[in-house]
Backbone as XML, in Angstrom:
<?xml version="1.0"?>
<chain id="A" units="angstrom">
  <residue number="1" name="UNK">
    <atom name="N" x="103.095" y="96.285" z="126.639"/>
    <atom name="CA" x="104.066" y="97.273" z="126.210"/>
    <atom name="C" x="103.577" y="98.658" z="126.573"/>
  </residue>
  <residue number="2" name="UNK">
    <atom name="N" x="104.473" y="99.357" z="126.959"/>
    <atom name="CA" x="103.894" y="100.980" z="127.269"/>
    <atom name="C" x="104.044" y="101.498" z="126.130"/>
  </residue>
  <residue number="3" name="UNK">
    <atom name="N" x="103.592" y="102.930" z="126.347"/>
    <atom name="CA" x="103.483" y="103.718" z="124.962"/>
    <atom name="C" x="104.255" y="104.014" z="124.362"/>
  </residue>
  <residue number="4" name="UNK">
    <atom name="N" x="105.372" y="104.487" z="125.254"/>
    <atom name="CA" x="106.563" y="104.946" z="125.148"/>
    <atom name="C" x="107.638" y="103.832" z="124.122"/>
  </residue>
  <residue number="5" name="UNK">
    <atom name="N" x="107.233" y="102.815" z="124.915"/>
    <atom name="CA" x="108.438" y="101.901" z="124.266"/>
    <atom name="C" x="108.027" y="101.411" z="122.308"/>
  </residue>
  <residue number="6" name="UNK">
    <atom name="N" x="106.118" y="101.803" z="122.087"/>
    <atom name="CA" x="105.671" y="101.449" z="121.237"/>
    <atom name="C" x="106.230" y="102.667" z="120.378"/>
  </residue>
  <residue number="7" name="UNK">
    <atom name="N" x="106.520" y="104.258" z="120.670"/>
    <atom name="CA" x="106.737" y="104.809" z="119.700"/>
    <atom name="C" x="108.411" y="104.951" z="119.405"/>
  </residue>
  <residue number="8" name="UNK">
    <atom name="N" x="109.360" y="104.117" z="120.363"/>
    <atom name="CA" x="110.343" y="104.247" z="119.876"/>
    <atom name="C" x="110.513" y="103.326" z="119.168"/>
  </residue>
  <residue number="9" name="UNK">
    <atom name="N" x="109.741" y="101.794" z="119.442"/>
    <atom name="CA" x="110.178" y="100.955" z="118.079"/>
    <atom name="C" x="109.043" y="101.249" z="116.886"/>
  </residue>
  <residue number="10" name="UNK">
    <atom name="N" x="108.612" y="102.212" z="116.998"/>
    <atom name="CA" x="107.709" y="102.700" z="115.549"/>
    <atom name="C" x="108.252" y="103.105" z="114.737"/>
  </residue>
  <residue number="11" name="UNK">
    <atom name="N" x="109.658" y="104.120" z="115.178"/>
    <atom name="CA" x="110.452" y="104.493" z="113.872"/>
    <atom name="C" x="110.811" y="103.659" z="112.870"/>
  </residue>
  <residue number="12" name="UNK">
    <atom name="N" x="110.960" y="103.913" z="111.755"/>
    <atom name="CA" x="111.699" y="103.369" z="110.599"/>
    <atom name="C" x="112.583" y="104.290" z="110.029"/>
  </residue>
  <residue number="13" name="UNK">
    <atom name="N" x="113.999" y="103.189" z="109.625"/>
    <atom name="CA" x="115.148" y="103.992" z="109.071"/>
    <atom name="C" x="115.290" y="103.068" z="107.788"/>
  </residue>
  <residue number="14" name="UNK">
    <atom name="N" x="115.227" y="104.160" z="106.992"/>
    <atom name="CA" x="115.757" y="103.769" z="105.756"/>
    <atom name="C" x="116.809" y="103.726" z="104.900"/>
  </residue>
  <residue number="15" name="UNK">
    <atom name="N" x="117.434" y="102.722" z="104.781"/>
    <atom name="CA" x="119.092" y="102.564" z="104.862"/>
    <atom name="C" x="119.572" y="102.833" z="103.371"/>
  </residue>
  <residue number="16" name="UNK">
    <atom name="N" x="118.533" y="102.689" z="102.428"/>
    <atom name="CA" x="118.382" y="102.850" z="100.486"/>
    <atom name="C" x="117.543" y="103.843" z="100.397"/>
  </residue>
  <residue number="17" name="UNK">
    <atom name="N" x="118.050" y="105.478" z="99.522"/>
    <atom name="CA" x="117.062" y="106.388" z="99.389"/>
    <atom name="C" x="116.377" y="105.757" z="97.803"/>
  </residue>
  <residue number="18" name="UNK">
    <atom name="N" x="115.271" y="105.093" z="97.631"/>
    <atom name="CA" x="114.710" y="105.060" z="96.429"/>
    <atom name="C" x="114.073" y="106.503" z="94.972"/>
  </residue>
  <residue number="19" name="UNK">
    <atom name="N" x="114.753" y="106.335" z="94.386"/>
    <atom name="CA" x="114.691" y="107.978" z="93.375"/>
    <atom name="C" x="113.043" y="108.000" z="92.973"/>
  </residue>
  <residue number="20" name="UNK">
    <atom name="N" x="112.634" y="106.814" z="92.969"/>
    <atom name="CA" x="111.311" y="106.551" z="92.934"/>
    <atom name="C" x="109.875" y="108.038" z="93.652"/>
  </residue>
  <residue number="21" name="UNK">
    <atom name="N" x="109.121" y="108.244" z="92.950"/>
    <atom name="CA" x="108.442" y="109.153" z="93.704"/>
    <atom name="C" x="106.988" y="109.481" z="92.918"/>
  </residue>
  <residue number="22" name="UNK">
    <atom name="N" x="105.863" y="109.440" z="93.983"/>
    <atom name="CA" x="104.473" y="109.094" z="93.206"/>
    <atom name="C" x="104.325" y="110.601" z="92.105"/>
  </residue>
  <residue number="23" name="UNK">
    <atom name="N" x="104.026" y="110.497" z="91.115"/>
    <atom name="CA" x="103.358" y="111.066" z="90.125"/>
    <atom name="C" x="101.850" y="110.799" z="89.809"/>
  </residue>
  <residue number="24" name="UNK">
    <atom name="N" x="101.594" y="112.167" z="89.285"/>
    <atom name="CA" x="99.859" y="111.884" z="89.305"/>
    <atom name="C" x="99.854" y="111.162" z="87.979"/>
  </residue>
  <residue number="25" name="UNK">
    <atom name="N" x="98.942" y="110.189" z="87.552"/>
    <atom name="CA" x="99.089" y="109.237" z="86.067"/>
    <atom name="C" x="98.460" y="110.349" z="84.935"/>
  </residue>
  <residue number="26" name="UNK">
    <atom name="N" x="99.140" y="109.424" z="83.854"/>
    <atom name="CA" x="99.140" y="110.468" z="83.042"/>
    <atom name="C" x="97.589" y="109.591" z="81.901"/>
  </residue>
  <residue number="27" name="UNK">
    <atom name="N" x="97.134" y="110.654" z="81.880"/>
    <atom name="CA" x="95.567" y="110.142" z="81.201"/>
    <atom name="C" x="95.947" y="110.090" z="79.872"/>
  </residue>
  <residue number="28" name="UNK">
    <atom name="N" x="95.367" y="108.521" z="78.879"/>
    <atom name="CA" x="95.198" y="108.231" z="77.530"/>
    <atom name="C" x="93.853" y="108.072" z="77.129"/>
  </residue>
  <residue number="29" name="UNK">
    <atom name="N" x="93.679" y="108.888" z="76.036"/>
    <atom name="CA" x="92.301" y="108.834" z="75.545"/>
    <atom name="C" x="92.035" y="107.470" z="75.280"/>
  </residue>
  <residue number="30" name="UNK">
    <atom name="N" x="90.643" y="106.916" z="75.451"/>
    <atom name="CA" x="90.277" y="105.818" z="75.533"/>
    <atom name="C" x="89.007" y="105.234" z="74.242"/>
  </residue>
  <residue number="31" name="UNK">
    <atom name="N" x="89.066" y="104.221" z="73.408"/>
    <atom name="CA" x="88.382" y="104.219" z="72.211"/>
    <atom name="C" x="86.565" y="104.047" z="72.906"/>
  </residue>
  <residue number="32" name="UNK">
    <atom name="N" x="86.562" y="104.018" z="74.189"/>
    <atom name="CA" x="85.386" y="103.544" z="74.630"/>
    <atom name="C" x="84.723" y="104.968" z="75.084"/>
  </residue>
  <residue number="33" name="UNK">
    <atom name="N" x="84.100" y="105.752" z="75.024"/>
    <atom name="CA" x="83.404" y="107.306" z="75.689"/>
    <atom name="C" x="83.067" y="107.268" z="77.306"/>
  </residue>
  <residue number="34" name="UNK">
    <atom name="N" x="83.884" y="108.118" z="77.771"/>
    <atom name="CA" x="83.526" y="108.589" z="79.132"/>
    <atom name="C" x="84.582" y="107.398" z="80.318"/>
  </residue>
  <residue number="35" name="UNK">
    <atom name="N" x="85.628" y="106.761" z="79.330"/>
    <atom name="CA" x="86.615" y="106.008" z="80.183"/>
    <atom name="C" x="88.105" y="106.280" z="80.132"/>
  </residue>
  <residue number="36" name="UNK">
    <atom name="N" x="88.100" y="106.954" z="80.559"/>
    <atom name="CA" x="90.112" y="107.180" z="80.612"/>
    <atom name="C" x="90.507" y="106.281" z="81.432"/>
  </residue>
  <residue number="37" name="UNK">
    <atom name="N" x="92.030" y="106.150" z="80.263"/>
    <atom name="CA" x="92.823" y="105.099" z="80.217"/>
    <atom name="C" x="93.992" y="105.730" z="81.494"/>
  </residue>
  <residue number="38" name="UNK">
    <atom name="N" x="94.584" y="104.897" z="82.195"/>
    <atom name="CA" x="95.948" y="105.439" z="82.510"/>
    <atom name="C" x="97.180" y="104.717" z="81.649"/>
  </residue>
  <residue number="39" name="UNK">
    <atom name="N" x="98.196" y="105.491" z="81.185"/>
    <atom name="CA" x="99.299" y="104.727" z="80.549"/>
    <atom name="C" x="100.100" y="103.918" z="80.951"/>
  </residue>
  <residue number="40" name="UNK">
    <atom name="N" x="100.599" y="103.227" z="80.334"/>
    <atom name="CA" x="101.439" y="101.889" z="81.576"/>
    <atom name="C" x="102.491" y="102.511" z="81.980"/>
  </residue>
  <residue number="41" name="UNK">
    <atom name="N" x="103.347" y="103.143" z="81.101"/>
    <atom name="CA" x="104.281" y="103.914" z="82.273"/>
    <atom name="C" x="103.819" y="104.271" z="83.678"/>
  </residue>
  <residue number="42" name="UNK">
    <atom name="N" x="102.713" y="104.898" z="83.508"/>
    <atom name="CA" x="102.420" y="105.622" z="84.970"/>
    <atom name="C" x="101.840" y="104.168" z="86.139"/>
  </residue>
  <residue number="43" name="UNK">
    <atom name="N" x="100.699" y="103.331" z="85.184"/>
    <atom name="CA" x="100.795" y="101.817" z="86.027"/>
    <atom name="C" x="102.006" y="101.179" z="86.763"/>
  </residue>
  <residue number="44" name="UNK">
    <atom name="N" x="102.978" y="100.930" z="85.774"/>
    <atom name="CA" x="103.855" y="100.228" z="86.142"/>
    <atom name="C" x="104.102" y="101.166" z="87.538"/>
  </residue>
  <residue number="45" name="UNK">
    <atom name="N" x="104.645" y="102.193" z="87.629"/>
    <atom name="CA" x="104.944" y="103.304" z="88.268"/>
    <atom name="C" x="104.452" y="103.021" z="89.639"/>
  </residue>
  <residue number="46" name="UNK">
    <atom name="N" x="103.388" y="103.150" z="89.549"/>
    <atom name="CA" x="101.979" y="103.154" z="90.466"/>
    <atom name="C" x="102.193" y="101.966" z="91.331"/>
  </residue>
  <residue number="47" name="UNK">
    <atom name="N" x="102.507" y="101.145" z="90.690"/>
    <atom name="CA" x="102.230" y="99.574" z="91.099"/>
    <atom name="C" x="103.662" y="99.312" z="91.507"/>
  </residue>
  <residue number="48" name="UNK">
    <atom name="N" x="104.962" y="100.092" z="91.606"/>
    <atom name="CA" x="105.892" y="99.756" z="92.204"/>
    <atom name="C" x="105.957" y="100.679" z="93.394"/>
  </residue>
  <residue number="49" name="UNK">
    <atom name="N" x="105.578" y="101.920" z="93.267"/>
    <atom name="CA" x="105.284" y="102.575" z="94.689"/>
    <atom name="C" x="104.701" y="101.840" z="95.546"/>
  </residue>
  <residue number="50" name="UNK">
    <atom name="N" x="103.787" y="101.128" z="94.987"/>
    <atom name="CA" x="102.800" y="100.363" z="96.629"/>
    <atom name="C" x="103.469" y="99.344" z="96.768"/>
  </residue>
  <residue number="51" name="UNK">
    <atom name="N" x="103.793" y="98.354" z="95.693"/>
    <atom name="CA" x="105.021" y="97.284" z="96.166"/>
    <atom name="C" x="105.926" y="97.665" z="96.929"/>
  </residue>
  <residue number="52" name="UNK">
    <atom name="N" x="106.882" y="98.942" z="97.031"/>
    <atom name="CA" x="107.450" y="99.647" z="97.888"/>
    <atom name="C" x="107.152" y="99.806" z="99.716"/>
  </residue>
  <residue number="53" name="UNK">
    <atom name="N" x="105.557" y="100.521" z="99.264"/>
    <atom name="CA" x="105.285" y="100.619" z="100.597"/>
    <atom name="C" x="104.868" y="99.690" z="101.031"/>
  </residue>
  <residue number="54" name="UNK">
    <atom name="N" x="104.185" y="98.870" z="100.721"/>
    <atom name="CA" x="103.838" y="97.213" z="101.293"/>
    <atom name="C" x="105.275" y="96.568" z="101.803"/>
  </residue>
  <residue number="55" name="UNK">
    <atom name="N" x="105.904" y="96.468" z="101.503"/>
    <atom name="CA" x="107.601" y="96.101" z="101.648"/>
    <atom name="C" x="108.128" y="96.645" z="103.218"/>
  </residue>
  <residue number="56" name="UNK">
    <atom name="N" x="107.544" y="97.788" z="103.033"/>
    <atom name="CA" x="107.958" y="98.647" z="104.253"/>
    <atom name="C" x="107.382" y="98.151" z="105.867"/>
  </residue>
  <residue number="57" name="UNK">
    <atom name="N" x="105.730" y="98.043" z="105.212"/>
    <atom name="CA" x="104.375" y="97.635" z="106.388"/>
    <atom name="C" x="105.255" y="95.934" z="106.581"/>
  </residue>
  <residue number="58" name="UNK">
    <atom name="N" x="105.103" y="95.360" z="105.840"/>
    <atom name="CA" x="105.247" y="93.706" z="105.934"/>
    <atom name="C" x="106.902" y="93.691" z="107.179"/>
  </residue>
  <residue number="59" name="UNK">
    <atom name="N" x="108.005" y="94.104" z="106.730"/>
    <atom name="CA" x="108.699" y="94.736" z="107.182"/>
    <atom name="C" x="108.591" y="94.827" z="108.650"/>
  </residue>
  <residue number="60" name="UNK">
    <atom name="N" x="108.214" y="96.018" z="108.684"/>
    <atom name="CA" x="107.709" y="96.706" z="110.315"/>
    <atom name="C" x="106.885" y="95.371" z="110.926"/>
  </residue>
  <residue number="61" name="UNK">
    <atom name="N" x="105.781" y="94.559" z="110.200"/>
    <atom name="CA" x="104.762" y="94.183" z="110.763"/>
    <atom name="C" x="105.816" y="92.814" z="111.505"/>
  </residue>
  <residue number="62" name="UNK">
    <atom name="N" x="106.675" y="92.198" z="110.386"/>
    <atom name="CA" x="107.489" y="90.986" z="111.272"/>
    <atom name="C" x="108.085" y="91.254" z="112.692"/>
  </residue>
  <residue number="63" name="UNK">
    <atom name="N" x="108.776" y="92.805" z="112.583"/>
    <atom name="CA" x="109.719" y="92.869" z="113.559"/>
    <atom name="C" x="108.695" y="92.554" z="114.850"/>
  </residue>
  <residue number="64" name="UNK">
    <atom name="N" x="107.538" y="93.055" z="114.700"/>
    <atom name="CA" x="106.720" y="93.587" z="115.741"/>
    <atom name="C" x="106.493" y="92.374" z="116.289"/>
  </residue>
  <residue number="65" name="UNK">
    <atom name="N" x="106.043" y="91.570" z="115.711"/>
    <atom name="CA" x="105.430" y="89.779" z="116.071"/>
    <atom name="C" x="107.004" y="89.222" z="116.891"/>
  </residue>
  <residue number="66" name="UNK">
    <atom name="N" x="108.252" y="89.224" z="115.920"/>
    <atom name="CA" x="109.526" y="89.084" z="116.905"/>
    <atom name="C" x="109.486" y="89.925" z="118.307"/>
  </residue>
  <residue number="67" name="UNK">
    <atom name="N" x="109.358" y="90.982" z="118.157"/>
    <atom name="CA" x="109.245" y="91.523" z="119.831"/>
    <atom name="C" x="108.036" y="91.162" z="120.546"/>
  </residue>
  <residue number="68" name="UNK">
    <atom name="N" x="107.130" y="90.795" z="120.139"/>
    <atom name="CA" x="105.910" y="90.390" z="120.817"/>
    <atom name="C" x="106.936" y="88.484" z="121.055"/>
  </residue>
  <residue number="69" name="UNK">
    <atom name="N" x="107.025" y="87.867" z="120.283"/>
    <atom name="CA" x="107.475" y="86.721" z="120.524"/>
    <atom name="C" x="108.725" y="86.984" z="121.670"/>
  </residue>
  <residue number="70" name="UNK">
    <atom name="N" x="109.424" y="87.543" z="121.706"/>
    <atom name="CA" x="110.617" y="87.878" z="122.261"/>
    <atom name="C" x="110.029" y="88.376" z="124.100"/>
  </residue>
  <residue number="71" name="UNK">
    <atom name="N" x="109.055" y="88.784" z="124.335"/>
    <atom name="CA" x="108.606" y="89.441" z="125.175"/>
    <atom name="C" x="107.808" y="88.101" z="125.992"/>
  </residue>
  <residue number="72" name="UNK">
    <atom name="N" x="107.760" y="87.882" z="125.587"/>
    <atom name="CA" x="106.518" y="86.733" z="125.785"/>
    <atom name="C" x="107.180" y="84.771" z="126.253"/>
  </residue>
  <residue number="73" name="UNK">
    <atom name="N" x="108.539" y="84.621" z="125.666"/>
    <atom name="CA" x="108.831" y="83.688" z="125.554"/>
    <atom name="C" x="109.663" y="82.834" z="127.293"/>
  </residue>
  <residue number="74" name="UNK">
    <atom name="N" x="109.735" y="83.828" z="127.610"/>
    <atom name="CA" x="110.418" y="83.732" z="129.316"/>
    <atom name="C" x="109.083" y="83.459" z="130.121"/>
  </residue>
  <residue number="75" name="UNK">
    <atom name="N" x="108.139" y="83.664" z="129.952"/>
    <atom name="CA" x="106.974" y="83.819" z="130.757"/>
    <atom name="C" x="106.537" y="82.469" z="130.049"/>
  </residue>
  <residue number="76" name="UNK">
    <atom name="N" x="106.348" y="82.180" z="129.258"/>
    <atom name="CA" x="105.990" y="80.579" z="128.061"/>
    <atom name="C" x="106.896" y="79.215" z="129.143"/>
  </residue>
  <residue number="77" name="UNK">
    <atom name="N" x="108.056" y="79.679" z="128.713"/>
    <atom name="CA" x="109.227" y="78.755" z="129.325"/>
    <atom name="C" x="108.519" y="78.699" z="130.758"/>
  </residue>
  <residue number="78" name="UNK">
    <atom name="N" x="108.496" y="79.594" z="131.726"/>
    <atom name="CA" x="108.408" y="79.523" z="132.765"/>
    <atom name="C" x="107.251" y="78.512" z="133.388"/>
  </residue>
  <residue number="79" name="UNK">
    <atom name="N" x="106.176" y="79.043" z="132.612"/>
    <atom name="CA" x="105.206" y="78.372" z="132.412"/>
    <atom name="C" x="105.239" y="76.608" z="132.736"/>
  </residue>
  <residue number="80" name="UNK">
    <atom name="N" x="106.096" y="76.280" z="131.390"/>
    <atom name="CA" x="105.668" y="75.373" z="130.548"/>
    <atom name="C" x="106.846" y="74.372" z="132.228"/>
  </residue>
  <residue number="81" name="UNK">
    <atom name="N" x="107.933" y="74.641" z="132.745"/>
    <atom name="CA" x="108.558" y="74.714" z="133.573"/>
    <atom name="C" x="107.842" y="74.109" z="135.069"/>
  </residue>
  <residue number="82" name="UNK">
    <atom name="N" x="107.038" y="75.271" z="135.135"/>
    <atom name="CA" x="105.713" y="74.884" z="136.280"/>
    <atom name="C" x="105.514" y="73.739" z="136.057"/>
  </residue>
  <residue number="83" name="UNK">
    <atom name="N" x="104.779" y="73.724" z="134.957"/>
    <atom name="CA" x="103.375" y="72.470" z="134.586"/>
    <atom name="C" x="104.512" y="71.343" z="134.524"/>
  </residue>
  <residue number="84" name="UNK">
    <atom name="N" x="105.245" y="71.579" z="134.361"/>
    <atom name="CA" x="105.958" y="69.792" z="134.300"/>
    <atom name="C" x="106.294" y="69.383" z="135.552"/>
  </residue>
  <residue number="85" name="UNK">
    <atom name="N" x="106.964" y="70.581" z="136.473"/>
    <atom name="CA" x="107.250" y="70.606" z="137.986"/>
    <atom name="C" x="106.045" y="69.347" z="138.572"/>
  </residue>
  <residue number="86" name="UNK">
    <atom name="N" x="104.845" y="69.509" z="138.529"/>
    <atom name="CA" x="103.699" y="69.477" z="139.043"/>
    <atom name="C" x="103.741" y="68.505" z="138.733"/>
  </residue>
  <residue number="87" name="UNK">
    <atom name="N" x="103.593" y="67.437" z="137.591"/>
    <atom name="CA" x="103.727" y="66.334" z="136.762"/>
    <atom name="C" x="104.549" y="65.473" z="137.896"/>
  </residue>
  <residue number="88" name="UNK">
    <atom name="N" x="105.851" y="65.976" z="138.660"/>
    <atom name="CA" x="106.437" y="64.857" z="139.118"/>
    <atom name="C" x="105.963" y="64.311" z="140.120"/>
  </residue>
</chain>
């Protein structure tokens, strides 16, 4: 693949604006000394942003393996085409 063609299928469009948006966590005093707590609001929070962006990577990462498969599969066939040729 050239470079070119790698940064036009690099874009991502996002078709759902999520209202979602990282916040810094909000610290709970902790009964143990010298350990702050984060609150689960802000966990939960936390832990759906990266579910988010993981969603996104996993996402991107399939299409990529389809165009690598897609790229690749005429040259396979062709291949596989030969080697039987030869067989007769």
């Amino acid at each position: 693949m050239s470079s070119s063609t790698r940064k036009s299928q690099s874009k991502v469009t996002i078709t759902k604006e999520h209202p979602r948006s990282h916040k810094p966590p909000v610290i709970v005093t902790s009964h143990l000394e010298d350990i702050p707590l984060i609150a689960s609001h802000s966990y939960i929070q936390d832990a759906r942003n990266r579910w988010y962006i993981h969603s996104i990577e996993v996402k991107q990462l399939c299409e990529e393996h389809v165009n690598i498969f897609n790229a690749i599969k005429p040259h396979i066939v062709n291949s596989v085409d030969w080697l039987k040729s030869l067989r007769k």
